[in-house]
VOBATI-686384 format. One record per residue: x, y, z of N, C-alpha, C, CB in turn; residue number from 0; residue in one letter. Coordinates in pm, whole numbers, plus 50000, padded with zeros to 5 digits. Glycine has a CB too. Layout:
<senus>
     n.x     n.y     n.z    ca.x    ca.y    ca.z     c.x     c.y     c.z    cb.x    cb.y    cb.z   seq   type
       X       Y       Z       X       Y       Z       X       Y       Z       X       Y       Z   NUM      A
...
</senus>
This chain:
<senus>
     n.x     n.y     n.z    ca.x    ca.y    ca.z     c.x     c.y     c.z    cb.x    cb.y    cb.z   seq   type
   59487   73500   77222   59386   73599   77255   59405   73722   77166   59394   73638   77405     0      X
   59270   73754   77131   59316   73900   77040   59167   73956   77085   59356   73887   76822     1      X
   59176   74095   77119   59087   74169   77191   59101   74312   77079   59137   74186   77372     2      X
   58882   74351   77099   58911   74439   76990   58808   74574   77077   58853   74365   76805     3      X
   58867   74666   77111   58800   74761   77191   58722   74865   77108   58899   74827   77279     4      X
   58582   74901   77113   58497   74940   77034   58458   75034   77129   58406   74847   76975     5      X
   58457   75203   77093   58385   75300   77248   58437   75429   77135   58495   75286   77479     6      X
   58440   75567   77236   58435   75650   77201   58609   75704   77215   58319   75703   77258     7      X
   58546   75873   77277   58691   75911   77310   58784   75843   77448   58678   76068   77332     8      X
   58713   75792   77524   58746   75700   77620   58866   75568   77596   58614   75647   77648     9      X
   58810   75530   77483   58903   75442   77428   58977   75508   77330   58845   75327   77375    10      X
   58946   75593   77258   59047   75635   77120   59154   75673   77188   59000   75764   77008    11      X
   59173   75723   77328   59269   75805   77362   59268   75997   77355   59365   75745   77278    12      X
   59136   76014   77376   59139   76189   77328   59215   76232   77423   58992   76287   77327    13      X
   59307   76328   77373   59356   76402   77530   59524   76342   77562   59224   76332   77691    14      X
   59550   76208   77535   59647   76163   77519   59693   76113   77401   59652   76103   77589    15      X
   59875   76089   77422   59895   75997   77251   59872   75853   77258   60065   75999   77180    16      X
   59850   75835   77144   59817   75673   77140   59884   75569   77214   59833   75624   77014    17      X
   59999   75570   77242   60079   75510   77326   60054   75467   77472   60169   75581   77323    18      X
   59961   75647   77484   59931   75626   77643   59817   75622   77636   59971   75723   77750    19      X
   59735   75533   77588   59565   75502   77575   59502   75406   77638   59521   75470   77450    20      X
   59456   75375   77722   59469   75272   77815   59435   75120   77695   59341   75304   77963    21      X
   59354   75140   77631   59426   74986   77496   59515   74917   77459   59441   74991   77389    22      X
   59602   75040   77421   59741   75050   77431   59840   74991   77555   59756   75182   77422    23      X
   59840   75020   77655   59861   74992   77795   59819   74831   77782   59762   75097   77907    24      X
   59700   74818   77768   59599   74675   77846   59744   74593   77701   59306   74658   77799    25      X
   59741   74646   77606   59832   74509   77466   59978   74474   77552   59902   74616   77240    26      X
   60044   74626   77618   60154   74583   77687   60159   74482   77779   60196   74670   77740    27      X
   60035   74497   77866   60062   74429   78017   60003   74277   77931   59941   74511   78196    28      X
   59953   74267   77854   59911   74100   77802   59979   74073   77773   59830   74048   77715    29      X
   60045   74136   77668   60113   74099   77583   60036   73994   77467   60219   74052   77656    30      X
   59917   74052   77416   59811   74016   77298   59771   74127   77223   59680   73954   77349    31      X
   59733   74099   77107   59647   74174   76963   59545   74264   77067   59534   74032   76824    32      X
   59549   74387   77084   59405   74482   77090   59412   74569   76986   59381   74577   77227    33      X
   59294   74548   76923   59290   74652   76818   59170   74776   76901   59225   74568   76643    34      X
   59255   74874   76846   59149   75029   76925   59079   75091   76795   59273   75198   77016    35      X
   58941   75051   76823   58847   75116   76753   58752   75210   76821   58781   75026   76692    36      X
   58830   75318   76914   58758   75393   76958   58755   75531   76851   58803   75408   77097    37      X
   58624   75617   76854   58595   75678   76791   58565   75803   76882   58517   75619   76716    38      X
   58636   75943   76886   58567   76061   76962   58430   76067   76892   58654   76214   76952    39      X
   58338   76085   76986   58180   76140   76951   58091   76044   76927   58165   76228   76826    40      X
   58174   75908   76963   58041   75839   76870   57965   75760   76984   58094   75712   76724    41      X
   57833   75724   76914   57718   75681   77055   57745   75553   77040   57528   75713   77050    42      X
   57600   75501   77116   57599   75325   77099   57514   75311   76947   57491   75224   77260    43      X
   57466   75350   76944   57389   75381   76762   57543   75355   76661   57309   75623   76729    44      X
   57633   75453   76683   57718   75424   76578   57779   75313   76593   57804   75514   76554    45      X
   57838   75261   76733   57891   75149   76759   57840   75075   76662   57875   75104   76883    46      X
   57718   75067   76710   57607   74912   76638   57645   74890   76486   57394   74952   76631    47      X
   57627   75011   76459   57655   75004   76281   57772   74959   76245   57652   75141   76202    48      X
   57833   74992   76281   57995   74950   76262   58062   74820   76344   58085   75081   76314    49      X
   57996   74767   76380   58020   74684   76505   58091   74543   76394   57838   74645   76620    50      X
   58005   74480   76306   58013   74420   76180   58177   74451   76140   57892   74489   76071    51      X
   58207   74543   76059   58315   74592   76009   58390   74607   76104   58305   74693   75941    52      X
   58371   74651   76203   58518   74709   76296   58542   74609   76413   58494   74884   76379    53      X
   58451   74514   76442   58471   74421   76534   58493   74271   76451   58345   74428   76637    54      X
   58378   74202   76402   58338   74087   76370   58463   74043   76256   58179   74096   76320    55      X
   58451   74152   76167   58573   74113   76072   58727   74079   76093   58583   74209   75996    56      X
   58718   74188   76220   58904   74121   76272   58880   74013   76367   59027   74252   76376    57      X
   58758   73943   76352   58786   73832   76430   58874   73804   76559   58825   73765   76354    58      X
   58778   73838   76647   58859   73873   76815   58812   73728   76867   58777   74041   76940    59      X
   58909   73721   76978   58839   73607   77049   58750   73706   77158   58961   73482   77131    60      X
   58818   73805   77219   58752   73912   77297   58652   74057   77242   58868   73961   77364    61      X
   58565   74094   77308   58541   74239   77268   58524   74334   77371   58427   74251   77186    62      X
   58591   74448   77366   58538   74519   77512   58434   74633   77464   58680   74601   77613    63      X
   58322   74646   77498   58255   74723   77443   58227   74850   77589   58125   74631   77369    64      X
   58254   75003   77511   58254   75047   77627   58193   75224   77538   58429   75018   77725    65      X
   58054   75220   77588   57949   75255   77569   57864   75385   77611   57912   75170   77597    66      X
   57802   75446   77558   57643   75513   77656   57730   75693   77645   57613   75415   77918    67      X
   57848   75710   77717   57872   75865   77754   57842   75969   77680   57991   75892   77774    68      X
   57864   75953   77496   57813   76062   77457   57678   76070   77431   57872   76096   77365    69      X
   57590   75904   77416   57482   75936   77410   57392   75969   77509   57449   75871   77357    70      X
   57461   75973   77667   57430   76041   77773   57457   76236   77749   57526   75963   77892    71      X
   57534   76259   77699   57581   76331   77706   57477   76417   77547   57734   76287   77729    72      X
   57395   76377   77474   57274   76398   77367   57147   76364   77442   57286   76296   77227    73      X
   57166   76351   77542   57012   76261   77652   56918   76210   77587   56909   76357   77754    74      X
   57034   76089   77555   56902   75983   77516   56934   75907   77555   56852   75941   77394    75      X
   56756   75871   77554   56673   75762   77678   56813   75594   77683   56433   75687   77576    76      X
   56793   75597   77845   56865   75502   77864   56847   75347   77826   56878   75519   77972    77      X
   56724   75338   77775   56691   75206   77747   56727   75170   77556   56514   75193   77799    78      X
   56727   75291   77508   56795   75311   77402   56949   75270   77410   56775   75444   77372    79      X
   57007   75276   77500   57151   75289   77518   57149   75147   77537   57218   75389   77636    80      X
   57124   75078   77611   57070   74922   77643   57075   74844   77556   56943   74903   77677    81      X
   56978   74887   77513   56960   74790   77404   57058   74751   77215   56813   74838   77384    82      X
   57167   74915   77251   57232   74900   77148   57337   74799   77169   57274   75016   77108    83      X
   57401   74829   77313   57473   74761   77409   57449   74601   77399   57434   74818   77546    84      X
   57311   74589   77432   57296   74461   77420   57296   74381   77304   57206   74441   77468    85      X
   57274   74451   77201   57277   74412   77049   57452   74410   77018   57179   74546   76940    86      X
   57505   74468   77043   57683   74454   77020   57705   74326   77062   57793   74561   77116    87      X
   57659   74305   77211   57741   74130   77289   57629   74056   77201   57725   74080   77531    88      X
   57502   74061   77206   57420   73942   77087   57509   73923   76927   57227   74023   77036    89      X
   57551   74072   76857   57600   74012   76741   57686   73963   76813   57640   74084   76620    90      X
   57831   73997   76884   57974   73945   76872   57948   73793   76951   58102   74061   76957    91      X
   57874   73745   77014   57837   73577   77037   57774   73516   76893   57702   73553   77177    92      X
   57675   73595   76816   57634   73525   76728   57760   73486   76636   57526   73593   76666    93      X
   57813   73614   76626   57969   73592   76553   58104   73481   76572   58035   73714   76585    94      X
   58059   73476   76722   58177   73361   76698   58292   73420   76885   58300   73409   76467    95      X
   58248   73547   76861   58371   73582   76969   58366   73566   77130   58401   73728   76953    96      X
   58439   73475   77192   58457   73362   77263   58368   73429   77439   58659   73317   77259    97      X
   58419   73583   77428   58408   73662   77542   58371   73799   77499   58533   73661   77622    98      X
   58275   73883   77511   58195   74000   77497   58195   74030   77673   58027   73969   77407    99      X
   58277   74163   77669   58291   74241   77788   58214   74380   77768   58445   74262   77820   100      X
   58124   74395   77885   58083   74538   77864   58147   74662   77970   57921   74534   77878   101      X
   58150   74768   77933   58243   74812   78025   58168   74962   78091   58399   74831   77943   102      X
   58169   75056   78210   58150   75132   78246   58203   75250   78219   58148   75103   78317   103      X
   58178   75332   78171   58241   75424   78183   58274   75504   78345   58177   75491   78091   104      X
   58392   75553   78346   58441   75633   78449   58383   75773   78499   58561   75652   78413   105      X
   58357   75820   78591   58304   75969   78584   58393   76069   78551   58251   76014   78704   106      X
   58332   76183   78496   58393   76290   78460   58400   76364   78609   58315   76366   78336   107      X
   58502   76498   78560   58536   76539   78677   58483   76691   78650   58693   76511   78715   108      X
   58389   76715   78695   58273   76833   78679   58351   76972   78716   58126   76809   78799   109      X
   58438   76953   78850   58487   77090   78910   58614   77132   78804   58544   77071   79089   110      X
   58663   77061   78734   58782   77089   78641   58732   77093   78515   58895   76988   78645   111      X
   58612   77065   78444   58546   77090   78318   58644   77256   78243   58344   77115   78366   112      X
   58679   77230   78157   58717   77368   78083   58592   77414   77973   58875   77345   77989   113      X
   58501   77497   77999   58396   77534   77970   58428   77600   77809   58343   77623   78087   114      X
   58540   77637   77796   58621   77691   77612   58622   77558   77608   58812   77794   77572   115      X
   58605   77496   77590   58660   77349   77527   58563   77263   77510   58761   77272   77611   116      X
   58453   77271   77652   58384   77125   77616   58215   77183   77618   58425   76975   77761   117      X
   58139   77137   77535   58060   77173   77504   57949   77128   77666   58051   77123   77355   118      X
   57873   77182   77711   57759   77147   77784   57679   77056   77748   57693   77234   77802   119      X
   57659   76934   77872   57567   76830   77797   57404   76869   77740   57551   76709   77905   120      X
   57334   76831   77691   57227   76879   77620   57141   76926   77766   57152   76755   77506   121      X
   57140   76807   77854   57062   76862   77966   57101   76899   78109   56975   76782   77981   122      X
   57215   76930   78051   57337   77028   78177   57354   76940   78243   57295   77165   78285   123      X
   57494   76949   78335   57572   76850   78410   57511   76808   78514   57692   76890   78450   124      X
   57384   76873   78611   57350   76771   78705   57267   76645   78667   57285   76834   78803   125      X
   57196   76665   78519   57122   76561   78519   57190   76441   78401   56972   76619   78490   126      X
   57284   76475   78358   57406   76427   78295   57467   76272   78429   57537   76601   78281   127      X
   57516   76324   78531   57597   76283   78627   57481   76177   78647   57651   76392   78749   128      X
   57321   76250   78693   57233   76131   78739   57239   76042   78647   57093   76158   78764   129      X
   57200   76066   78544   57157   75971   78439   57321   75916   78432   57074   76050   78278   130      X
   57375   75918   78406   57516   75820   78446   57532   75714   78545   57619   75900   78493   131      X
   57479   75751   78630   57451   75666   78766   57361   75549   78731   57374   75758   78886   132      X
   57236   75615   78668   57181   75489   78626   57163   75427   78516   57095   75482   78656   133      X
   57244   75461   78375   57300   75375   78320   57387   75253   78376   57352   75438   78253   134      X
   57503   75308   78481   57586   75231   78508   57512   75100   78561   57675   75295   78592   135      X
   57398   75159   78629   57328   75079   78765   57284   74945   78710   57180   75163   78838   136      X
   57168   75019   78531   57151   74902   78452   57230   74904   78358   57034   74880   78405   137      X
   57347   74893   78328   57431   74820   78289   57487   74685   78383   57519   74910   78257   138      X
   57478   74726   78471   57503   74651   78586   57437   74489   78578   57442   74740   78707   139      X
   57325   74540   78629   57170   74487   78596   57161   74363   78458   57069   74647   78543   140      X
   57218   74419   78378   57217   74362   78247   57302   74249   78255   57259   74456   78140   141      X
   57419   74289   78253   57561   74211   78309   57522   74056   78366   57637   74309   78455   142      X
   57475   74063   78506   57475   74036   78605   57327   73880   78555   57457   74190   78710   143      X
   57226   73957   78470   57087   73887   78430   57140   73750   78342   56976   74005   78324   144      X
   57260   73858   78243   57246   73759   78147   57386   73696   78167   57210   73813   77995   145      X
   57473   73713   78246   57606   73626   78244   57706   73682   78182   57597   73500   78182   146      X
   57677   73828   78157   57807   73897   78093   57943   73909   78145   57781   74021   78074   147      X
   58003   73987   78090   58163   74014   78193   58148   74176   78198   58358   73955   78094   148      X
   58240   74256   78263   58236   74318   78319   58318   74409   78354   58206   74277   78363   149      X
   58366   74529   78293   58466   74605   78368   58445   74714   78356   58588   74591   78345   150      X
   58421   74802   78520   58389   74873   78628   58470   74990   78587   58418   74807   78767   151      X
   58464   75085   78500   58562   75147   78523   58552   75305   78574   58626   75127   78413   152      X
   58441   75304   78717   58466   75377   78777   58528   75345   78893   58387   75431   78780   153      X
   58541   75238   78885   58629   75179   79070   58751   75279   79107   58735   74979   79062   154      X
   58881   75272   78977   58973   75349   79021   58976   75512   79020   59067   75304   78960   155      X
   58854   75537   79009   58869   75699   78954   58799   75763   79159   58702   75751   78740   156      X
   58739   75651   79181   58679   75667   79294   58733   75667   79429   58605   75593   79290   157      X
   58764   75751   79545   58877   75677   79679   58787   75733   79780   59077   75740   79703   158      X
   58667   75647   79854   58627   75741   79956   58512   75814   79920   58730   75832   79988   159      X
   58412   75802   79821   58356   75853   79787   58386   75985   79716   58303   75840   79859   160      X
   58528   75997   79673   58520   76084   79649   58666   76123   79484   58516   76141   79802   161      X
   58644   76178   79420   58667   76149   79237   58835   76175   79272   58567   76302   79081   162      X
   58913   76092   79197   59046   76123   79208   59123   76261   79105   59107   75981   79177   163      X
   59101   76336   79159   59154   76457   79093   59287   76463   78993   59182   76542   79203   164      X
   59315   76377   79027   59495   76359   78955   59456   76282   78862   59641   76276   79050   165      X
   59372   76221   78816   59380   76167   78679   59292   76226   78579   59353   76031   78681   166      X
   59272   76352   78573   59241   76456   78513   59315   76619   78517   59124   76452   78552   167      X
   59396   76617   78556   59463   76745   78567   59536   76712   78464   59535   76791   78695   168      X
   59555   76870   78399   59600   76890   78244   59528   76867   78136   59696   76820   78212   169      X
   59383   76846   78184   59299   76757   78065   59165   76870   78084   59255   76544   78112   170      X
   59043   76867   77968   58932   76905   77971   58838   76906   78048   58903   76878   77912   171      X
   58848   76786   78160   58801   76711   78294   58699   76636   78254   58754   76799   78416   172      X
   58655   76589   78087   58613   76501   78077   58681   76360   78009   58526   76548   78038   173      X
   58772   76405   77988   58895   76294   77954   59010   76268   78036   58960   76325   77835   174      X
   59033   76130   78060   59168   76097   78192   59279   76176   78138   59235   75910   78212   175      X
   59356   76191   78204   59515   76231   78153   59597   76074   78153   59607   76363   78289   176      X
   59717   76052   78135   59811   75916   78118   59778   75878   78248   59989   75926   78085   177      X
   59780   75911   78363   59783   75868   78509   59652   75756   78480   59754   76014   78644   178      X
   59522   75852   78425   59349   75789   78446   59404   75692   78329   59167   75917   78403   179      X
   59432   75688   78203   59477   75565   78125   59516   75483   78176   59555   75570   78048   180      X
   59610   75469   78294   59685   75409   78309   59587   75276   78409   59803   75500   78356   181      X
   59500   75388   78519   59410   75319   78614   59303   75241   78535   59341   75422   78713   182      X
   59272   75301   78387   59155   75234   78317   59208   75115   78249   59082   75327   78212   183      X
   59400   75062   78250   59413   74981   78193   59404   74858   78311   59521   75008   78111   184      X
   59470   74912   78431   59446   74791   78532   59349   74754   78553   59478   74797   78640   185      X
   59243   74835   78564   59073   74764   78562   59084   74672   78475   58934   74859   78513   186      X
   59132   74740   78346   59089   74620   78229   59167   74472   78264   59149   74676   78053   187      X
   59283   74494   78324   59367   74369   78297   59303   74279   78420   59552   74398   78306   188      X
   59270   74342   78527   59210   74290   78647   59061   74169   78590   59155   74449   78748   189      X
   59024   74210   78491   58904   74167   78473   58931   74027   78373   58810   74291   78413   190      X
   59008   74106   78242   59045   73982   78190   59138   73885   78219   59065   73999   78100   191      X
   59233   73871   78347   59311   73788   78392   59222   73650   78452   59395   73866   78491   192      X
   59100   73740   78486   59038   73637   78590   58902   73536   78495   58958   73750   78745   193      X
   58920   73579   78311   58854   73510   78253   58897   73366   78241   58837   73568   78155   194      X
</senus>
């Protein structure tokens, strides 16, 4: 198995060292090839472009593609986001790679935001959070239509309806600290154990 994770700062690790990146984490607990091609800032637009070069060429049997936040975070239209999404798992099957995972992003943690640091989403945080909701919803949707795989990765950030505070303290509150790495790697391993 060799797994090649394609996303933003979520996956690059912003906020933490590489070590403690939940990618990083998911290669320990396998004990398999993940290559981390996460990029801070980049949308599902850039994904796409690069998807070729940074996925297809290292020849994965896996891909986790994990998507949408900053281009939520530029508010654009969700069906835009979709469809880049969906074009990543169409190339990496046309390509050859065995399993194309799409993944959720986690919620940010709004009451701990450091306002010196992180820029305001284009259409301010309440309609940021909605439109998150229903990306996830059709991402979901998508998943589910066409036989995709799947990993949730707001389950662990969530207890009770209500956001786990400790895996953002010390951080910008839109990036996990090692604790939230750590919860975003068991999602991951939870999902691919059961492929």
């Amino acid at each position: 198995m060799k797994i090649v994770c394609i996303g933003d700062s979520l996956t690059e690790g912003l906020g933490v060292s590489k070590v403690d990146a939940w990618p990083t984490i998911l290669q320990n607990e396998l004990s398999v090839e993940i290559i981390n091609k996460g990029i801070s800032g980049d949308t599902s637009a850039g994904m796409l472009s690069r998807f070729y070069h940074d996925v297809v060429l290292n020849n994965p049997s896996h891909v986790i593609i994990c998507a949408g936040g900053n281009d939520l975070w530029w508010d654009v239209e969700i069906n835009y986001i979709l469809s880049n999404i969906y074009s990543m798992v169409k190339q990496a099957i046309h390509n050859g790679v065995q399993q194309p995972i799409v993944a959720i992003h986690p919620p940010i943690h709004i009451d701990q935001i450091n306002h010196e640091e992180v820029w305001e989403p284009i259409s301010g945080y309440e309609t940021f959070v909605l439109k998150a909701k229903e990306l996830a919803n059709r991402i979901e949707q998508m998943v589910k239509v066409n036989q995709f795989k799947l990993i949730d990765f707001r389950i662990p950030f969530q207890q009770h309806q209500h956001l786990k505070s400790e895996f953002f303290e010390g951080t910008d509150g839109v990036h996990p600290n090692e604790l939230g790495h750590g919860a975003l790697a068991n999602q991951a391993y939870q999902t691919i154990i059961e492929l």
